[in-house]
N, C-alpha and C positions, 0 to 999 in steps of 0.2 A: 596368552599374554596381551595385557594392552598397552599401545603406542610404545610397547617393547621395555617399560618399566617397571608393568606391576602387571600381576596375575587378574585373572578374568574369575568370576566369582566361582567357576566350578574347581581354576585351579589353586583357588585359595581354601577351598572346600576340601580336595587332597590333600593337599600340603597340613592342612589339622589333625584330619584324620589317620595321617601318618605320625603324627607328633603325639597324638590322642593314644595309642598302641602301646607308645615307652615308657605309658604312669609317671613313674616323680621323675623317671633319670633324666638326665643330659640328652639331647639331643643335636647330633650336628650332620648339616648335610653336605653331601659329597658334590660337587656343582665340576664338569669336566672343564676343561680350559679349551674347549673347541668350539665350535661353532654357538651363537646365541649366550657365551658363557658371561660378559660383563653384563646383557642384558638382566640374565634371568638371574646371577650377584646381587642384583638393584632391586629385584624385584623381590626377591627373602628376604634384604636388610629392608626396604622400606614394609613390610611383614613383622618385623620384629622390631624394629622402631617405632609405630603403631599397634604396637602391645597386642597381636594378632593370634597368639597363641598363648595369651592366656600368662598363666604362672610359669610357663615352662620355663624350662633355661635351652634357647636354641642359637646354635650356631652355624657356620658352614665352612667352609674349608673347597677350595679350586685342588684338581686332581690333574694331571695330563692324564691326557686321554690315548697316547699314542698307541698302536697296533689295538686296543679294543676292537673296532668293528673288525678286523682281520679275525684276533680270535674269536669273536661272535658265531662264525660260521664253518668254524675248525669241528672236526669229528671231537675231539675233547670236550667242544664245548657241548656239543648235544647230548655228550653223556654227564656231561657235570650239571646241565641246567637243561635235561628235557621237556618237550610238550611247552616250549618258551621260544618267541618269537627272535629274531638274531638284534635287533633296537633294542630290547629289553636284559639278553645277555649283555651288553655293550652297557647297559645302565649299573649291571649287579656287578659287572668286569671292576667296572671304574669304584663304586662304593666300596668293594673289597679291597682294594688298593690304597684306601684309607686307613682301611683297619689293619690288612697284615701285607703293605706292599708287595715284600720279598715273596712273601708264598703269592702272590697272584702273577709277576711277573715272569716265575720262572717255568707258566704255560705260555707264552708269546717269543715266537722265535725274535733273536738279538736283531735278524733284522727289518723289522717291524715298530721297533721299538724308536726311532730315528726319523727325523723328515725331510722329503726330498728325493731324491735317487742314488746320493754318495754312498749311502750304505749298503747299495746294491753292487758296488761296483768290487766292494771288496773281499777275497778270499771269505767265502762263507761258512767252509771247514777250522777255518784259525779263528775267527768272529766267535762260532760258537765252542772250541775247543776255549779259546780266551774266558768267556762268557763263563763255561763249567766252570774253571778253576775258582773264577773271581766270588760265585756262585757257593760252592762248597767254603770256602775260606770263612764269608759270611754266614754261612750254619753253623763252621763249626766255633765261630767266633760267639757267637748268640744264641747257638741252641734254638731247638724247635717243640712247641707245645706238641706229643706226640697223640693229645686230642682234638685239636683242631687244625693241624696242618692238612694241606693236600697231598694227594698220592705225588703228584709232582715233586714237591717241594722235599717230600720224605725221601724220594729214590735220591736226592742231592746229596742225604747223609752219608760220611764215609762207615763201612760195611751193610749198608742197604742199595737195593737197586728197585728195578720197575715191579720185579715179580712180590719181592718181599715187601717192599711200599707198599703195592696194595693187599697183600697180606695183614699186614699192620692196620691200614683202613678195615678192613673186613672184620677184622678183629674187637676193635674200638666198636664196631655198630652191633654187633653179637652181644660187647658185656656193655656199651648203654657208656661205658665210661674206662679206658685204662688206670690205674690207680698205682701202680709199681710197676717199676722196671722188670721185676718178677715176672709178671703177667706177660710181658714182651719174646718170653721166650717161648709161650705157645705159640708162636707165628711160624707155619712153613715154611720150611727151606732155611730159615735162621739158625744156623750153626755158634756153635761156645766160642769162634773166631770174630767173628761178625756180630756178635753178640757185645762181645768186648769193645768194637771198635765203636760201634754206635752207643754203646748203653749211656754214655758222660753225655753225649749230644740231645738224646729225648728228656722232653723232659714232662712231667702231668704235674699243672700248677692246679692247686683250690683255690676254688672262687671266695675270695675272702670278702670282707663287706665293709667298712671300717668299724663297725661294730667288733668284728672279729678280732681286732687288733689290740696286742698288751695296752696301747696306749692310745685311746680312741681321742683325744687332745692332743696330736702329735705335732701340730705346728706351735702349739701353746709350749709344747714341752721342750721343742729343739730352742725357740727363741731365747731362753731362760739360759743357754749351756754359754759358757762364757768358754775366754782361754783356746779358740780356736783358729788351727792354721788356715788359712787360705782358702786350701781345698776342703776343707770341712766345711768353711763359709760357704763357699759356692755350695755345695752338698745342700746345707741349711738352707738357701734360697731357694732351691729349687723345689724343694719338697713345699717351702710355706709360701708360694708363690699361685696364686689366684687365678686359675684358665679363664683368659676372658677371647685372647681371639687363637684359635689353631690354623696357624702355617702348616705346610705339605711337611709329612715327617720328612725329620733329616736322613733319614737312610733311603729314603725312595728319592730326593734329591739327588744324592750322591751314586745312587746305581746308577740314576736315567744319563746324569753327569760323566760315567764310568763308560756304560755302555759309546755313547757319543765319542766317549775320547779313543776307545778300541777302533772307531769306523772310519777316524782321522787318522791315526798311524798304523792299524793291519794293513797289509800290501800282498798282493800275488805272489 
């Protein structure tokens, strides 16, 4: 980086070459909110304000970074991201938390998550007893892609735990792809009980394209519906509304927001 505003020719040289990978899609980069983070902000907008890549459509998006390098060097992480140096775990840690917060977070103990030493000080048994429920509620409120979640994230579902979680992973990499709930039942140790309580919470979305869709004109088509309440307007906006800058999802707000409020009021 130079004079700490704009990248130096080799790092403006990666930054294409990474953009160069995603062909036509969208690209947005994950920039941590710790150390160096307004600099190197400045340093991708003035990159994309200078028309620096081209036709692409690139954004970025500020992540917290908190407990990252912790987990970086966790036994988890060397089996989740081996023969990778623990800077570099700490980089893939944080762009994951872009794309599916909740499943990244729920490898980073609750108190890791927090800055300072208050959250050291507090019952660490009820922190993370707290933590689970708040955890589970959230799966089973949203459901989990049963293709791309992690073993973590799956032992969260109620009637799955560690062993069957990574049963389910094991599984998924054998057939390349789950495609039914059906197929969930060759998992060991998954009994017709557990079967029941998990099967509503998995879920195996298709990758749809908008080509795929009945109505590949769909903002053309909602504009046009008259007669609508409120919440259907709101509905309607959002759908025909134009990604120009992404803020931190709202649910990884509200966890990081959640956990912090557990470390203020658990007590011994």
């Amino acid at each position: 980086m130079v004079n700490g505003k704009t990248f130096d020719e080799r790092g403006e040289k990666l930054l294409k070459e990474w953009v160069g990978r995603a062909g036509d899609g969208r690209v947005v980069f994950a920039i941590g909110n710790g150390k160096a983070s307004v600099e190197t902000q400045m340093a991708v907008s003035a990159m994309i304000r200078f028309g620096k890549f081209g036709a692409h459509v690139v954004r970025f998006c500020t992540v917290p970074e908190n407990g990252a390098s912790k987990y970086s060097i966790t036994k988890l992480a060397e089996e989740d991201l081996p023969n990778m140096p623990p800077t570099q775990r700490s980089a893939v840690s944080i762009g994951r938390r872009l794309i599916d917060p909740l499943g990244e977070y729920v490898k980073i103990e609750p108190k890791h998550l927090g800055l300072g030493m208050y959250q050291h000080s507090v019952n660490a048994k009820k922190l993370s007893e707290a933590l689970e429920l708040v955890v589970r509620e959230c799966v089973s409120m949203r459901g989990v892609d049963v293709n791309v979640a992690s073993a973590q994230l799956l032992a969260k579902v109620c009637g799955l735990n560690k062993k069957t979680a990574a049963g389910l992973v094991a599984l998924r990499e054998r057939l390349g792809r789950i495609h039914s709930r059906e197929e969930i039942k060759d998992v060991k140790g998954l009994g017709a009980k557990s079967f029941e309580q998990c099967a509503g919470t998995l879920l195996s979305r298709v990758g749809l394209t908008p080509s795929d869709l009945p109505c590949q004109n769909l903002s053309v088509k909602l504009q046009s519906l008259t007669n609508l309440t409120d919440e259907e307007k709101a509905v309607r906006e959002l759908f025909c509304t134009e990604i120009k800058t992404l803020p931190p999802p709202e649910l990884m707000v509200r966890f990081i927001a959640l956990c912090l409020d557990l470390m203020h009021t658990l007590s011994f």
